[in-house]
C-alpha positions in Angstrom: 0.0 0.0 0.0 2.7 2.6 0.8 4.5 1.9 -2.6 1.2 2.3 -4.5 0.7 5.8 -2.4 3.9 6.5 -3.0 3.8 5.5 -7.1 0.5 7.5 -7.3 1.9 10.5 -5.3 4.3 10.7 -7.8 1.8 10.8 -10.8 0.5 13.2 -9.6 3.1 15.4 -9.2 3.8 14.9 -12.8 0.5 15.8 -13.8 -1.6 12.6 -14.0 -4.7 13.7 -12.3 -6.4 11.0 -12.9 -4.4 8.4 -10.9 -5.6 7.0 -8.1 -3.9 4.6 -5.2 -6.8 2.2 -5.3 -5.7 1.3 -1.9 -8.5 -0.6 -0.1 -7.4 -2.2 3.1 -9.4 -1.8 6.3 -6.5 -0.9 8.5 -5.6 3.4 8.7 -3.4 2.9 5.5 -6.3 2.2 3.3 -8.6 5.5 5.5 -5.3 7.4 4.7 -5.8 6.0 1.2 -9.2 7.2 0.7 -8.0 10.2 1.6 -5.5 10.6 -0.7 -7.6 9.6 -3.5 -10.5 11.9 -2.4 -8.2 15.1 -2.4 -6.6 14.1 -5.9 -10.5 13.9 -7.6 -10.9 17.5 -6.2 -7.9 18.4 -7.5 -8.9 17.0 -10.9 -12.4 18.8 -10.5 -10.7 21.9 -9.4 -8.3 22.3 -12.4 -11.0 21.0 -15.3 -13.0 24.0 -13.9 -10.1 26.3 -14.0 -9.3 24.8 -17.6 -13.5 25.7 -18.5 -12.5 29.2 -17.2 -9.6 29.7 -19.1 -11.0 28.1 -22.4 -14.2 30.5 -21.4 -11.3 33.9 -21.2 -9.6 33.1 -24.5 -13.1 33.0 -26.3 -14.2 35.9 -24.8 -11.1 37.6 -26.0 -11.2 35.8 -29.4 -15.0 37.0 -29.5 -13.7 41.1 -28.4 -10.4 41.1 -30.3 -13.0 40.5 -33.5 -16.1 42.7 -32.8 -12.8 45.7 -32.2 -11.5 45.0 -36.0 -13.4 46.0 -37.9 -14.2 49.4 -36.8 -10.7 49.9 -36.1 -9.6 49.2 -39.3 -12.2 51.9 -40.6 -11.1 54.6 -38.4 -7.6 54.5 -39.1 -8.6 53.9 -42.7 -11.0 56.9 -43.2 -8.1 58.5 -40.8 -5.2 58.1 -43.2 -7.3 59.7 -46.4 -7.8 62.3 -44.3 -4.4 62.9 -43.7 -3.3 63.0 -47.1 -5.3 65.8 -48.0 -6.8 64.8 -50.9 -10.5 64.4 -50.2 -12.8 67.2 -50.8 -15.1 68.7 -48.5 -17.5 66.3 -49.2 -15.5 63.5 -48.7 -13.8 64.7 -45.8 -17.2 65.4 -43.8 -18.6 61.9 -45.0 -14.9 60.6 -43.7 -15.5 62.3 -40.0 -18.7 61.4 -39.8 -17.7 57.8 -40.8 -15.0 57.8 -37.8 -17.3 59.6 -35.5 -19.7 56.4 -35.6 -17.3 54.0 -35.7 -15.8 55.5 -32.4 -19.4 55.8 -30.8 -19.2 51.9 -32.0 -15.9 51.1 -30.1 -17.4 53.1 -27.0 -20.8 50.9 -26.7 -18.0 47.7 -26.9 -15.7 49.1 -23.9 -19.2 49.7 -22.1 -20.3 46.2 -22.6 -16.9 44.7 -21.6 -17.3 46.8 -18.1 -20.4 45.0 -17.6 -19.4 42.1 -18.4 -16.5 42.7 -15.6 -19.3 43.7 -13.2 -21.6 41.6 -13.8 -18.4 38.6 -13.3 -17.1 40.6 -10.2 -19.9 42.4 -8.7 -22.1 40.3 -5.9 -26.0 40.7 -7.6 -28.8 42.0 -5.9 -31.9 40.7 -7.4 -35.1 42.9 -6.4 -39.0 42.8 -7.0 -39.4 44.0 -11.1 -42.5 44.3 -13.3 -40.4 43.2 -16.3 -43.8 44.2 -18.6 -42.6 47.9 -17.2 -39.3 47.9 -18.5 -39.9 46.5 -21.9 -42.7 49.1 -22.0 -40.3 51.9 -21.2 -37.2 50.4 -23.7 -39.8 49.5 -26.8 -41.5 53.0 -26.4 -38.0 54.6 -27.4 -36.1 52.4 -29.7 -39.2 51.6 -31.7 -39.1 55.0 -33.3 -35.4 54.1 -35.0 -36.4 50.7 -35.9 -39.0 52.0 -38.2 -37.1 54.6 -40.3 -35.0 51.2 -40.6 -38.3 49.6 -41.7 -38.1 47.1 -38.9 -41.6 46.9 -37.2 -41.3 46.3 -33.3 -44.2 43.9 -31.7 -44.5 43.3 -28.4 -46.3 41.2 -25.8 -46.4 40.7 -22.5 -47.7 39.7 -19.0 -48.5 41.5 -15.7 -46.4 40.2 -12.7 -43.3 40.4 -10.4 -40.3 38.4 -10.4 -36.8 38.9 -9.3 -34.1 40.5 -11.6 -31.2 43.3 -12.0 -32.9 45.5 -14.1 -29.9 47.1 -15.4 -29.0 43.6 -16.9 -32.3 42.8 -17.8 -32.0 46.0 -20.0 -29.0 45.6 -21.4 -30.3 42.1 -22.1 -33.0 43.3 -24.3 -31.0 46.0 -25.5 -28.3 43.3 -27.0 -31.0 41.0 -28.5 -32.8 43.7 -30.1 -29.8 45.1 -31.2 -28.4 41.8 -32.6 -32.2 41.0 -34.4 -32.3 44.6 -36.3 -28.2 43.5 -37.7 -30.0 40.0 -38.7 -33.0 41.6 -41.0 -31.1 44.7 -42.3 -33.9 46.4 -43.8 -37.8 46.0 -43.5 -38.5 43.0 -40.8 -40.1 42.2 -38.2 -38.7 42.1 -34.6 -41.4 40.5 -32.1 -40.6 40.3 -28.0 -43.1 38.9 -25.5 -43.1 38.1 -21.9 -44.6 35.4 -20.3 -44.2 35.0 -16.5 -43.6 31.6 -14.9 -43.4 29.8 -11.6 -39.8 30.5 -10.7 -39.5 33.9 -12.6 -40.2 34.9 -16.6 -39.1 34.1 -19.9 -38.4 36.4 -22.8 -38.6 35.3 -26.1 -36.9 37.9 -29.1 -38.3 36.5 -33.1 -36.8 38.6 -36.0 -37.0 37.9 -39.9 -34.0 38.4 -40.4 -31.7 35.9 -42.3 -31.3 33.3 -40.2 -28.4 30.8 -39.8 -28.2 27.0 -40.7 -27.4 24.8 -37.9 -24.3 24.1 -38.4 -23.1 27.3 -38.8 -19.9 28.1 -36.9 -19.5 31.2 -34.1 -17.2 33.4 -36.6 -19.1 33.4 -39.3 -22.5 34.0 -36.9 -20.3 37.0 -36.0 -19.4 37.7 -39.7 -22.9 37.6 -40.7 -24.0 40.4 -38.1 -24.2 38.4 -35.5 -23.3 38.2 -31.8 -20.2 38.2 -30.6 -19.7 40.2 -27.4 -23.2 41.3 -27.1 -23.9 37.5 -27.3 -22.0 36.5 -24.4 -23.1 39.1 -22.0 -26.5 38.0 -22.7 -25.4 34.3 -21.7 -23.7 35.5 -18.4 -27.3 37.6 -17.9 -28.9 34.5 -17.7 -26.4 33.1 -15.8 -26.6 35.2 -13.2 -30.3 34.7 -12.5 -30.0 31.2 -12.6 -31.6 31.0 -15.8 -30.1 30.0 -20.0 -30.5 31.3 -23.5 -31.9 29.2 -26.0 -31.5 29.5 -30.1 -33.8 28.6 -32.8 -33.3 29.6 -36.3 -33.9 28.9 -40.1 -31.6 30.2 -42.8 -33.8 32.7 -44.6 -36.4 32.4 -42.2 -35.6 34.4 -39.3 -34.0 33.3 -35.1 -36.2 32.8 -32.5 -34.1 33.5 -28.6 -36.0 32.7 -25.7 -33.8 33.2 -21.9 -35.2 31.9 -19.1 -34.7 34.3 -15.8 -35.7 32.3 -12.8 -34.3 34.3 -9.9 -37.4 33.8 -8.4 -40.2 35.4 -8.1 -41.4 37.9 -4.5 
């Protein structure tokens, strides 16, 4: 038994987590066996989360490093003809403008990475919410813009309480609204209702918009409009009241996202 202790203590300091003594006598070597082995499997469970944390980071930063291209490239495009000097006034004002936007762009991006942070960081206090209030309050101004896009905002929803953040619940909305009116491009339909349930609500987002096939990959969702950051703050929204983000869609047909919040309900 001490050899095999020994042989697997070894093992593991050479980074075979999965080893185990396999010790099982009923004397205080085989308890300080099952000991042993029962620290190594939470060591193997503590570093296959840290692994899922690290593989989670480095898409994250895969997912931010390509949303910040291309507007980035514009601006130090548009940038450079400016420089040179040989624009004329037209061009030059369409040029500013063009960097102005892209910059408000990159700002919205750095404010969605800070919540992000937060919302990682930050303990969350979930309170009593009439979430039919604040899609009331968000649809009543962005459905103005939407239509001199030609994109038609419907909405539906139920009375009721339940417990959320309801600066996250905004930006949740916000992102998936956002991320529908890239998907139809011109003259759609975006349609968001509300339904309350036992252990919270759930919000469903259908657009027109293209759609994706299923086995479509993650960069070309992004390359086709899609995601990308915005994406994966909505997923950690979820997260965070104890809730998921589900996708349906049909190439040419439109994407149908329904997250389930079930913080609870007062």
């Amino acid at each position: 038994p001490l050899d095999k202790l020994s042989q697997t203590a070894q093992a593991l300091a050479a980074g075979d987590l999965s080893r185990r003594s396999g010790v099982q006598t009923q004397d205080e070597l085989g308890a300080l066996a099952r000991e042993f082995d029962a620290m190594a499997a939470r060591q193997e469970a503590n570093f296959a989360a840290l692994k899922a944390t690290m593989e989670g980071q480095d898409r994250f930063i895969g997912s931010f490093t390509h949303e910040l291209k291309t507007p980035m490239t514009s601006i130090l495009g548009y940038a450079d003809l400016l420089r040179r000097g040989t624009l004329s006034p037209e061009e030059q004002a369409n040029a500013a403008d063009y960097i102005f936007s892209e910059g408000k762009r990159l700002e919205r991006l750095s404010l969605k990475l800070l919540e992000l942070y937060l919302a990682e960081h930050q303990a969350l206090s979930l309170v009593p919410v009439a979430p039919a209030d604040l899609l009331q309050d968000l649809t009543a101004h962005l459905s103005p813009g939407l239509a001199r896009q030609g994109i038609v905002l419907t909405t539906q929803w139920e009375p009721g309480l339940c417990l959320l953040e309801p600066d996250l619940f905004r930006s949740l909305v916000l992102n998936l609204i956002d991320n529908s009116r890239k998907a139809i491009g011109a003259q759609g339909t975006i349609s968001i209702s509300c339904q309350m349930t036992e252990r919270g609500c759930r919000l469903t987002v259908q657009d027109t918009g293209r759609g994706m096939p299923p086995e479509v990959d993650k960069s070309r969702a992004r390359a086709q409009g899609g995601a990308g950051l915005g994406l994966a703050l909505c997923e950690k929204i979820a997260v965070l009241h104890q809730g998921r983000i589900t996708f349906e869609s049909t190439l040419g047909q439109g994407t149908t996202v329904t997250v389930s919040l079930e913080g609870g309900r007062p």
